[in-house]
C-alpha positions as CSV (number, residue, x, y, z in Angstrom):
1,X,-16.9,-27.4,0.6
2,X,-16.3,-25.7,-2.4
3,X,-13.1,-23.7,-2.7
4,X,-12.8,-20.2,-3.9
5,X,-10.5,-20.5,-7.2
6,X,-8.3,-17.4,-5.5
7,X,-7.4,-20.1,-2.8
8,X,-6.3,-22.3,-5.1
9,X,-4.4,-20.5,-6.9
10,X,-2.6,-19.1,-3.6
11,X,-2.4,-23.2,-2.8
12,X,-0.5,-23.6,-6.3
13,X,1.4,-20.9,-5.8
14,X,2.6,-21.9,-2.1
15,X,3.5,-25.2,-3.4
16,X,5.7,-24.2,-6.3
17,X,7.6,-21.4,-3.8
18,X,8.0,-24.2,-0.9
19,X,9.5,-26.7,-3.1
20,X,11.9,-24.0,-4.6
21,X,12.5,-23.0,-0.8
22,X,13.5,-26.3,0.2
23,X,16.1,-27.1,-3.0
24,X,17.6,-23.4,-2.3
25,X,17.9,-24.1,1.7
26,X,19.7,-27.4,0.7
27,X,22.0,-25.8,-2.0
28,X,22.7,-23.0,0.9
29,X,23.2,-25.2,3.3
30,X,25.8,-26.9,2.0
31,X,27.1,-23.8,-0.1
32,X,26.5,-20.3,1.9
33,X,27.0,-18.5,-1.3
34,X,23.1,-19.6,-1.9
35,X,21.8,-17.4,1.0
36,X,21.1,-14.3,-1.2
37,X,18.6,-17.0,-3.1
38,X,16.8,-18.3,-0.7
39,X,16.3,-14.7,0.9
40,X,14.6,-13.9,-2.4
41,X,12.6,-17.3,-2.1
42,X,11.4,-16.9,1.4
43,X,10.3,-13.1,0.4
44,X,7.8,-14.8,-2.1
45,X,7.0,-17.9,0.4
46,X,6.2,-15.2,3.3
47,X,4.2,-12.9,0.7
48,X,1.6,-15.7,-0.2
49,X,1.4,-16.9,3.1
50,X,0.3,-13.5,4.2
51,X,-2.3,-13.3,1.2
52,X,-3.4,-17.0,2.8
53,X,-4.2,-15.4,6.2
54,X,-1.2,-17.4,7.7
55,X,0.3,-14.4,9.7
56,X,2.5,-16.4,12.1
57,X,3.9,-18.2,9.1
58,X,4.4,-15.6,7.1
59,X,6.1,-13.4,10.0
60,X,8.7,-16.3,10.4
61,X,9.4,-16.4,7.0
62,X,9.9,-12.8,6.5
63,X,12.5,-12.5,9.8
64,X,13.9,-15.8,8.5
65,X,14.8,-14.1,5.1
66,X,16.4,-10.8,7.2
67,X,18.4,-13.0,9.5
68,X,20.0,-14.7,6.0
69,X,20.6,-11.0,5.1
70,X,22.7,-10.4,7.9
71,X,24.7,-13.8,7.6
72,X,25.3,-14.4,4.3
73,X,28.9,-14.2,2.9
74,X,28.0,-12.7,-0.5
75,X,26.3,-9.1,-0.8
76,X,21.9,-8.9,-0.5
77,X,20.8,-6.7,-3.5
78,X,19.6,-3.8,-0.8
79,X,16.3,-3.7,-2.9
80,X,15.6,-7.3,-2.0
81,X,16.6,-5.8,1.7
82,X,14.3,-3.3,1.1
83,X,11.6,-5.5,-0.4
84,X,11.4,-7.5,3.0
85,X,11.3,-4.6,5.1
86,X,8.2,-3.2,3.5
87,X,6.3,-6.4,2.8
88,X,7.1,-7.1,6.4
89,X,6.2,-3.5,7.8
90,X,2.8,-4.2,5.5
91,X,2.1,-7.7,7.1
92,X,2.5,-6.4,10.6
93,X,0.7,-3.3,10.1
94,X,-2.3,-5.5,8.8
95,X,-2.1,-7.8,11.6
96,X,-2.1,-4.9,14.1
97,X,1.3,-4.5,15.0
98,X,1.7,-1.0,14.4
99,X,4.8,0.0,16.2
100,X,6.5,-3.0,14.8
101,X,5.5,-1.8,11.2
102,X,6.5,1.5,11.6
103,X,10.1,0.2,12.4
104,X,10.5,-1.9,9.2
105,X,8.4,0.8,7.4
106,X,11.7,3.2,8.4
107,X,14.1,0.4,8.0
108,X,12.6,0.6,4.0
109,X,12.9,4.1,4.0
110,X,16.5,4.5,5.3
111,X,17.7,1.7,3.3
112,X,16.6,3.0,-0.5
113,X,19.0,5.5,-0.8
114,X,21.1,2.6,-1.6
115,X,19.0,1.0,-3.9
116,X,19.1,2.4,-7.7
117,X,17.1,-0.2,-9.3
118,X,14.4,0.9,-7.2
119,X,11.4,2.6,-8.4
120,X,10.1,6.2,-6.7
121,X,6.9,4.9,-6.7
122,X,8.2,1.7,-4.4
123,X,9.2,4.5,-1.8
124,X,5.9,6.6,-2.3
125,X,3.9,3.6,-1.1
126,X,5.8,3.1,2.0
127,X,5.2,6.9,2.7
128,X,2.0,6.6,2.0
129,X,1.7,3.9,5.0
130,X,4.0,5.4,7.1
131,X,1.1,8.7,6.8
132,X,-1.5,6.2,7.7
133,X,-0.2,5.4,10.7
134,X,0.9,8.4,11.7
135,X,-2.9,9.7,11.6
136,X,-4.4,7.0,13.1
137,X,-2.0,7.4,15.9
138,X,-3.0,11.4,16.0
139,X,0.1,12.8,14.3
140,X,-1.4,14.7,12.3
141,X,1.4,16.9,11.3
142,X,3.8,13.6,10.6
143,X,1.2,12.6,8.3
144,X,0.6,15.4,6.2
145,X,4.6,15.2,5.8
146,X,4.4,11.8,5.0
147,X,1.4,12.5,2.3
148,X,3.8,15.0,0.5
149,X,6.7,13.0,0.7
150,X,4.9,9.9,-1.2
151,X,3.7,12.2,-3.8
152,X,6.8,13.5,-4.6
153,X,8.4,9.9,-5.4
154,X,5.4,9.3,-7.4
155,X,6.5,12.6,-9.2
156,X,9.6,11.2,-9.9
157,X,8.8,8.3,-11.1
158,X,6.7,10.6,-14.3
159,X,4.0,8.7,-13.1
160,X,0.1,10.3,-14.2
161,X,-2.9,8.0,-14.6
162,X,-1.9,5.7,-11.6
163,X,-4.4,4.9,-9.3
164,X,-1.3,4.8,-6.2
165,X,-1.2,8.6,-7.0
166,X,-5.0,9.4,-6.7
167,X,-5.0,7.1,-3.6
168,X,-2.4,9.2,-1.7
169,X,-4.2,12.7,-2.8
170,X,-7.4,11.0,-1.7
171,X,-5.5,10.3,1.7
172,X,-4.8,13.7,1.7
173,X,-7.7,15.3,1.2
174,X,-9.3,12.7,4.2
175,X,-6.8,14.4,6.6
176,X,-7.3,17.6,5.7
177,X,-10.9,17.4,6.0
178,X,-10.3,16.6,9.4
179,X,-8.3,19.3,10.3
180,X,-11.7,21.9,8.6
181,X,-9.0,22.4,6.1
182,X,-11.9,22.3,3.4
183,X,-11.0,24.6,0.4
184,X,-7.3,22.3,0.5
185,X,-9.3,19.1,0.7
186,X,-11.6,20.3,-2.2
187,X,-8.1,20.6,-4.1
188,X,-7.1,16.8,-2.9
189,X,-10.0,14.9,-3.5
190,X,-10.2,17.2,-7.1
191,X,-6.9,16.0,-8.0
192,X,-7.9,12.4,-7.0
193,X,-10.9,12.0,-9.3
194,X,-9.1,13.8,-11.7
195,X,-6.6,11.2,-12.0
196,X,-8.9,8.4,-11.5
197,X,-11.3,9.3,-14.5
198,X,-8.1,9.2,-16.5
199,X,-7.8,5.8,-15.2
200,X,-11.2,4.7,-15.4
201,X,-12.8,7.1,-18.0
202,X,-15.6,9.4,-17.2
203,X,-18.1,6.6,-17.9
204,X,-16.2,4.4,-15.9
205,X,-18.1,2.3,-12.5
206,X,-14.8,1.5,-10.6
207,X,-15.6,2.0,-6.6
208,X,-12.6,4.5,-7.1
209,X,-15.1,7.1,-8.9
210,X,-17.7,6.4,-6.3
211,X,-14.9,7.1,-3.8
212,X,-14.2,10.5,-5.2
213,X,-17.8,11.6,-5.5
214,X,-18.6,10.2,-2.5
215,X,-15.7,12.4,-0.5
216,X,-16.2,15.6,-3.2
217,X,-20.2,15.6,-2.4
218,X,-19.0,15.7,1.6
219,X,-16.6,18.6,1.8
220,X,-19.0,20.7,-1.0
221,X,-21.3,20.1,1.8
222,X,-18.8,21.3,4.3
223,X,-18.7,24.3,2.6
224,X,-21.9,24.9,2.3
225,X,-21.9,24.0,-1.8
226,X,-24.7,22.0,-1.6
227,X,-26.0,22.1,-5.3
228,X,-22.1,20.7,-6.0
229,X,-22.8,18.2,-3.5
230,X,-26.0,17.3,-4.3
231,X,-24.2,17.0,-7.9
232,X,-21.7,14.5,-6.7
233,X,-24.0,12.5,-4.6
234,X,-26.4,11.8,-8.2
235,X,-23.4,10.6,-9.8
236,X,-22.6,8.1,-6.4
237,X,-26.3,7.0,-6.8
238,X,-25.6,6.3,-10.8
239,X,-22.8,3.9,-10.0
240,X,-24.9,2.0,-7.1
241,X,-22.2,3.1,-4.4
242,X,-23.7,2.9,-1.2
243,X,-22.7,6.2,1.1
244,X,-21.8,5.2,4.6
245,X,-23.8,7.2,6.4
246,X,-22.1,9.2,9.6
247,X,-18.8,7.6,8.9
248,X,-17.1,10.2,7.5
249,X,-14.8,10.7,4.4
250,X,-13.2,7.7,3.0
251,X,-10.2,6.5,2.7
252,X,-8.2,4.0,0.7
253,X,-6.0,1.0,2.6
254,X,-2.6,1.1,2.8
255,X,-1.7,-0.1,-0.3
256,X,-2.7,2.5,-2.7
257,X,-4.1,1.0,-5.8
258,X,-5.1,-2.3,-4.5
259,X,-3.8,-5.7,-4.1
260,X,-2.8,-7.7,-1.0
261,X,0.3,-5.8,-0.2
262,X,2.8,-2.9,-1.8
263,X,3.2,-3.2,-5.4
264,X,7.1,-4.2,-5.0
């Protein structure tokens, strides 16, 4: 059986990390002043066995990297701590261990006021999830403070045409769609496609566009704008998006902006 060149390079890239793994853990072993490296090196082990699909793996790896944190004689950078916590929260939230996430999620959270190198944006993704899983779980309050929250560290961090920031208005504008909160939806989704055309140009095909129009042509419907609707849904046909039908608005994953987990 053929194999998909993605695998492979996953395959190359859990080789190298393993092999680095294995000289750190000896160098640590015999010299505990190596934990703080091999923490780092299990971070990037765990990541790439998560992208692999190996979730009981990479959950070992990750907890093995925290439990160096907590015994190693010289000071873990707090943004590596942070790092783990997040890339861990994402892993379990993936696999379906919600609760579980949410507690590294807030472990992340309540650890980056002691991280300076880190970016805003770092901290606006983890919101961003945090929201998710408040919705799904029905607090719908919790995750319209959560929404706000991640867009005001992607504020800081002077960021514009960045696909993470349309993602979270996007996210917004799904929630309060749900709530009949229509005219503020209009606003998120507006501000979402706005951004997104700056990223992909107005005669750009991303799924992001189709996305937008997709979730626009809904809530002008909602409102009883149908000729705006009927607008957005011509310019969903033009980019071949397929509209799920009955399913509602859409929303992005929990990693705003793609990829297999937080860009960290």
């Amino acid at each position: 059986m053929t194999q998909n060149p993605t695998d492979e390079v996953i395959d190359a890239k859990i080789a190298g990390v393993s092999r680095d793994v294995e000289r750190i853990r000896r160098m640590a072993y015999y010299d505990r002043r190596h934990l703080p490296d091999l923490v780092d090196s299990l971070c990037e082990l765990a990541k790439f066995r998560s992208r692999k699909g190996e979730s009981d793996r990479a959950e070992r790896l990750y907890r093995e990297a925290l439990s160096h944190c907590e015994e190693s004689p010289m000071p873990v950078a707090p943004e590596l701590i942070f790092r783990i916590h997040s890339l861990l929260g994402y892993h379990l939230d993936s696999t379906g261990k919600t609760e579980e996430a949410m507690e590294h999620y807030q472990q992340a959270i309540g650890i980056s006021g002691r991280c300076p190198a880190l970016e805003p944006a770092q901290i606006g993704v983890v919101h961003n999830n945090l929201a998710m899983i408040a919705k799904r779980d029905g607090r719908i309050a919790g995750a319209e403070e959560q929404y706000r929250t991640a867009l005001r560290y992607f504020s800081k961090s002077g960021l514009e045409a960045d696909p993470r920031v349309a993602a979270v208005h996007n996210n917004l504008g799904v929630l309060q769609y749900s709530q009949r909160k229509l005219e503020q939806s209009r606003a998120s989704h507006e501000e979402a496609l706005r951004i997104r055309l700056l990223v992909h140009g107005a005669d750009g095909t991303h799924t992001d566009l189709g996305q937008s129009y997709t979730n626009l042509a809904a809530v002008h419907k909602a409102l009883g704008n149908h000729v705006a609707a009927a607008g957005y849904l011509t310019k969903v046909a033009a980019l071949g998006t397929v509209v799920p039908a009955g399913k509602g608005l859409m929303e992005t994953s929990r990693n705003p902006g793609g990829g297999p987990e937080p860009s960290l």
